[in-house]
N, C-alpha and C positions, 0 to 999 in steps of 0.2 A: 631777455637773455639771447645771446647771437649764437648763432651756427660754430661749430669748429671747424677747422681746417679738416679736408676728407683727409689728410695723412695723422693728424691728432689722434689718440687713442680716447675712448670715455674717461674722464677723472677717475683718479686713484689716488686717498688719502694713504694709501702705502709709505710708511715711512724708514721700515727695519725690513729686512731679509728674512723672512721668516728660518729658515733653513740654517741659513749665515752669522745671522744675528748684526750682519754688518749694514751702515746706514744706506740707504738709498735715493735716487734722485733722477733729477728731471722725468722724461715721456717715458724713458722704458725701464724706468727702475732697478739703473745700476749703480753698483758702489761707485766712487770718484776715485778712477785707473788713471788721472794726471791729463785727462784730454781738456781741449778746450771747453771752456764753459763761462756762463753768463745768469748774472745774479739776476730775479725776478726784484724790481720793484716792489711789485705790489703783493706777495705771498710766500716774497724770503725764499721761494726756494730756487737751486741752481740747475742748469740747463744745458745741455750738450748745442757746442754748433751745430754739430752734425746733424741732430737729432730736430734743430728747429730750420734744419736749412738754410739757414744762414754761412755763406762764405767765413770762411777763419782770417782771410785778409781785411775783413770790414770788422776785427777786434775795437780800434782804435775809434771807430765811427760813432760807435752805441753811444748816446747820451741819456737814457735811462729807457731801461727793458722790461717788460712786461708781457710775460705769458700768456699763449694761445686761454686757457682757460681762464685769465685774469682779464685780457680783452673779452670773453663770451660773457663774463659778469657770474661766474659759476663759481669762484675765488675774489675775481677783484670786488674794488669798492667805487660806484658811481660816483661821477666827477659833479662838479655843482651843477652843470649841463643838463647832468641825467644821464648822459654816454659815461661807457667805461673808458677806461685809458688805452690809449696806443701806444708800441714802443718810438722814439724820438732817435733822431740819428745827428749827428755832428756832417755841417757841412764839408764834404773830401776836396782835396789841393787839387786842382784845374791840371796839374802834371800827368796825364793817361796811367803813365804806371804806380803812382805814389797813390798810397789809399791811408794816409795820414790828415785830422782834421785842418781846416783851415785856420790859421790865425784869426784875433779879433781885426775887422775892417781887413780880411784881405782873403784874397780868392785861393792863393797859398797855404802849404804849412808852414814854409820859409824863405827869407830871402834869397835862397840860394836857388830853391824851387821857383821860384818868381824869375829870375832871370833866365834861367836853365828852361822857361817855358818858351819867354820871350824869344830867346837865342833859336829855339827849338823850329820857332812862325821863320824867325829871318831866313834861316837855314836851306827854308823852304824856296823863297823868292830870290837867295843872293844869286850873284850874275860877277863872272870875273870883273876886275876892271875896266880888260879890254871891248868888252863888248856893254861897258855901260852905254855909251853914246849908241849902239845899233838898240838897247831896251830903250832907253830915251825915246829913240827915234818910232818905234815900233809904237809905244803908248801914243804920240802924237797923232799917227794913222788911224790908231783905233778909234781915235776921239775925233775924228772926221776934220782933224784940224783946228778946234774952235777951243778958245781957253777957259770957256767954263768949262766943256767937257772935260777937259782935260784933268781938269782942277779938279774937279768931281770922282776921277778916279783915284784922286789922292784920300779922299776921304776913309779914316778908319774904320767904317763901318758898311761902305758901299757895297763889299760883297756877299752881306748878308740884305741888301735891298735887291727890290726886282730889276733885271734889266732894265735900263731906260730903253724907252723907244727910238731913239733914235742909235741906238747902237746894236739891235735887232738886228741881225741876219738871219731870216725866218727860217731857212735848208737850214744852217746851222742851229739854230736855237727848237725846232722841233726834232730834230735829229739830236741830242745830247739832254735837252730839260723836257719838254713836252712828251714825248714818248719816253722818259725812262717807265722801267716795270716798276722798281722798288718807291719812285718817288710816289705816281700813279697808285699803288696799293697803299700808301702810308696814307694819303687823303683817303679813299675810299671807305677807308678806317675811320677815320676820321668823322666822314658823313656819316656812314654807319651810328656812330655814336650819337652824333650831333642831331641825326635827323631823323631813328629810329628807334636806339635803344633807349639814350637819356626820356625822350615824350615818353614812350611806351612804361616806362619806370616812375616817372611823375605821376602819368595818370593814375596808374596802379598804386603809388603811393596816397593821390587824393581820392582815391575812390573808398582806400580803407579808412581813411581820416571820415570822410563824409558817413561810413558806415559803423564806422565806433560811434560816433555823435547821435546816428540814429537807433544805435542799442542802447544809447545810454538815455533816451526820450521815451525809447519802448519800456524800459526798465521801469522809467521815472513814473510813465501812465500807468503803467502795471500795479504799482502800490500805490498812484493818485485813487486807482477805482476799485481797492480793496477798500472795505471797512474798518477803519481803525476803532475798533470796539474796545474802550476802556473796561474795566474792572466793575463792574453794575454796584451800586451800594444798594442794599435794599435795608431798609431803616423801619425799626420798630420801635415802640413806646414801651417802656415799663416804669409806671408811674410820672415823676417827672423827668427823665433821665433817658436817655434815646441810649439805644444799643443798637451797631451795623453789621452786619453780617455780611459776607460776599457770596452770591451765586458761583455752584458750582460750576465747572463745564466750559467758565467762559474766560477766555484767555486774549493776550494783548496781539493784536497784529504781527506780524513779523515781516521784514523786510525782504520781496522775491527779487528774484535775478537771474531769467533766463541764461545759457550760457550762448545763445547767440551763433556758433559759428556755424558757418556753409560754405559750400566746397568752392563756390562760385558769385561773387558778390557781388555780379551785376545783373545775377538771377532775381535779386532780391529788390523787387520794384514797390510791395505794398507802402500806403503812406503807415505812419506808427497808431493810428487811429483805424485803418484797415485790418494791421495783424493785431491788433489788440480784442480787436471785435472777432475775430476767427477763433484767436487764443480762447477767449471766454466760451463760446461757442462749443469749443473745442472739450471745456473743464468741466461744463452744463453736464454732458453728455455721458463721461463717466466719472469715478475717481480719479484725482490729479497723478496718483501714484502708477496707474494703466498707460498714462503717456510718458513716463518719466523717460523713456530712451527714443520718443517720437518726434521725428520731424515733422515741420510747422510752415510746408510753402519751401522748404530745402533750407528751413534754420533750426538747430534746436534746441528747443524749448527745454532740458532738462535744467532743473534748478541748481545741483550739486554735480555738476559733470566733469568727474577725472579724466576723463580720455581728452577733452577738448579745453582741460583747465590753464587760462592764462593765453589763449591761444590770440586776442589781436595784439596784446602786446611784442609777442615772438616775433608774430609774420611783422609787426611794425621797427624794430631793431633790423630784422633780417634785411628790409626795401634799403631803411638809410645803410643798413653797410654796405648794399651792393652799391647806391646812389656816392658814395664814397669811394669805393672800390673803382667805379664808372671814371669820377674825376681823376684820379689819380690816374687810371691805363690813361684818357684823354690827355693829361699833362705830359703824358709820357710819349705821344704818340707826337702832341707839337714839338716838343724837342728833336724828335727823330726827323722829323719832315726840315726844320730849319738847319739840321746835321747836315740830310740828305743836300738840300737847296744847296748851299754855302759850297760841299763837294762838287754838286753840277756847275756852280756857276765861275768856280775855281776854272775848271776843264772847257765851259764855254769860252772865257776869257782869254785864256791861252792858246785855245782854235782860232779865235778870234783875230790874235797878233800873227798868228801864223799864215791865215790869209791874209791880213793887210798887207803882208812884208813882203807875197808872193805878188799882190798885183802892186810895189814897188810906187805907191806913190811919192808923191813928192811932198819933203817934210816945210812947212810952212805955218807960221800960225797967225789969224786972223782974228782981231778983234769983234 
């Protein structure tokens, strides 16, 4: 079972108003006053935008929704994976202010949107007439005269590549992309992730993997080196005809099972043949029932323990949602950086014609 959202309330099978008698719904259990609202997939029931944070302009986006509780696995129903569901969203129209999905095969909701985008770019770049020959002219300078360069700026997608070197003007180009602040912090984010938080999150994830594996070896030795004492037959003769009786007192084995947790699990160094030999040590000494809430090396050893019941499965849902949570900021952060680039390199570009133009060379093109 996952975490809630810190703004989520505890579940509440609340269904009627006690007072009112009237039905109630979503997180804060009010009757439905005609606000926006969004049906749960997986527990049927309805849900405030407001109430789940969700913008009311992303209506159109939902492709099927699923509550904070029905993601924690406290309602829903696990997927063939094992994970619960996450809500899905419909890809939005590439148009800034249109939050309508896209069509099938198209970055649009419509073709009117699609055009309206395009026209939106040109808009950007047009140049009257009269000054197309001085932009003509101004690209040729920048391209130091040579006609692959030149050709190269034609390219639809160049100004999401790096500068080329040979079109570097270093004052210029550390002055507008190298020192920006915003681009600079969007990597450092970036690294952060890449090269601190994700390892640090792996490890932590393999160490509890390697540490369930080794409770579940302790476990296994634990009932390897009890005695499994069957039902004793003790057989007498009366005439020719055997009669069995069973000894009082003696009973079938039963299955233990430490519960295992510790606050710190990379305290926990014994091999499972070391704490198994403590353990026993441990049971020699008094009755098992005098350690029932004792720890064992900073693990414990209680057999039926509710405080700590289920506890590596929790902490193991919790790692992959943050490991999820992780990818998702990470995707979000290359986005922003290749946002960012594309704007600076707009701006270099443009600085760029604007010196050529000022040291007025001469328009020529060589093969």
């Amino acid at each position: 079972m996952l975490m809630l959202p810190s703004w989520c309330p505890a579940y509440s099978s609340v269904k009627v108003d006690p007072s009112t008698g009237s039905e109630v719904f979503c997180i804060c259990k009010k009757p439905d006053e005609g606000d926006l609202m969004v049906g749960c997939d997986g527990c049927d029931d309805w849900f405030h935008f407001k109430c789940m944070k969700i913008p009311e302009k992303y209506s159109h986006l939902v492709s099927g929704y699923y509550c904070p509780y029905c993601q924690a696995g406290i309602t829903g129903t696990p997927l063939e994976s094992g994970e619960f569901p996450r809500t899905k969203w419909k890809r939005k129209c590439r148009l800034d202010n249109c939050y309508e999905p896209c069509q099938d095969r198209s970055k649009y909701c419509s073709e009117a949107h699609g055009r309206l985008y395009i026209q939106t770019l040109l808009d950007k770049v047009s140049i009257p007439e009269h000054d197309s020959k001085r932009f003509i002219g101004d690209m040729i300078r920048a391209s130091n005269n040579d006609v692959s360069q030149f050709n190269e700026m034609g390219d639809k997608d160049f100004i999401d590549k790096d500068i080329p070197k040979h079109m570097i003007n270093q004052e210029l180009y550390d002055k507008i992309i190298k020192n920006d602040k915003d681009l600079n912090n969007l990597n450092d984010q970036i690294n952060v992730c890449k090269n601190k938080t994700f390892p640090e999150l792996k490890d932590n994830l393999e160490i509890l993997q390697n540490f369930i594996k080794w409770l579940d070896s302790v476990n296994t030795l634990l009932n390897t080196n009890e005695t499994n004492v069957n039902d004793v037959d003790d057989t007498t003769h009366v005439g020719n005809k055997r009669k069995s009786k069973k000894k009082k007192g003696v009973q079938r084995h039963k299955v233990k099972k430490i519960c295992g947790y510790t606050r710190n699990l990379k305290d926990v160094t014994l091999s499972c043949e070391e704490f198994i030999s403590q353990y026993c040590k441990l049971m020699e000494q008094e009755e098992e029932e005098a350690y029932a809430d004792e720890m064992l090396n900073g693990v414990c050893i209680k057999l039926k323990c509710n405080k700590h019941s289920d506890w590596t499965s929790m902490r193991l849902d919790q790692l992959k949602q943050q490991m999820r949570s992780l990818e998702s900021h990470k995707q979000r952060l290359d986005l922003l950086v290749k946002t960012r680039e594309k704007q600076l390199h707009i701006q270099y570009y443009e600085q760029l014609l604007v010196l050529k133009q000022q040291l007025q060379q001469p328009i020529a093109l060589t093969q």
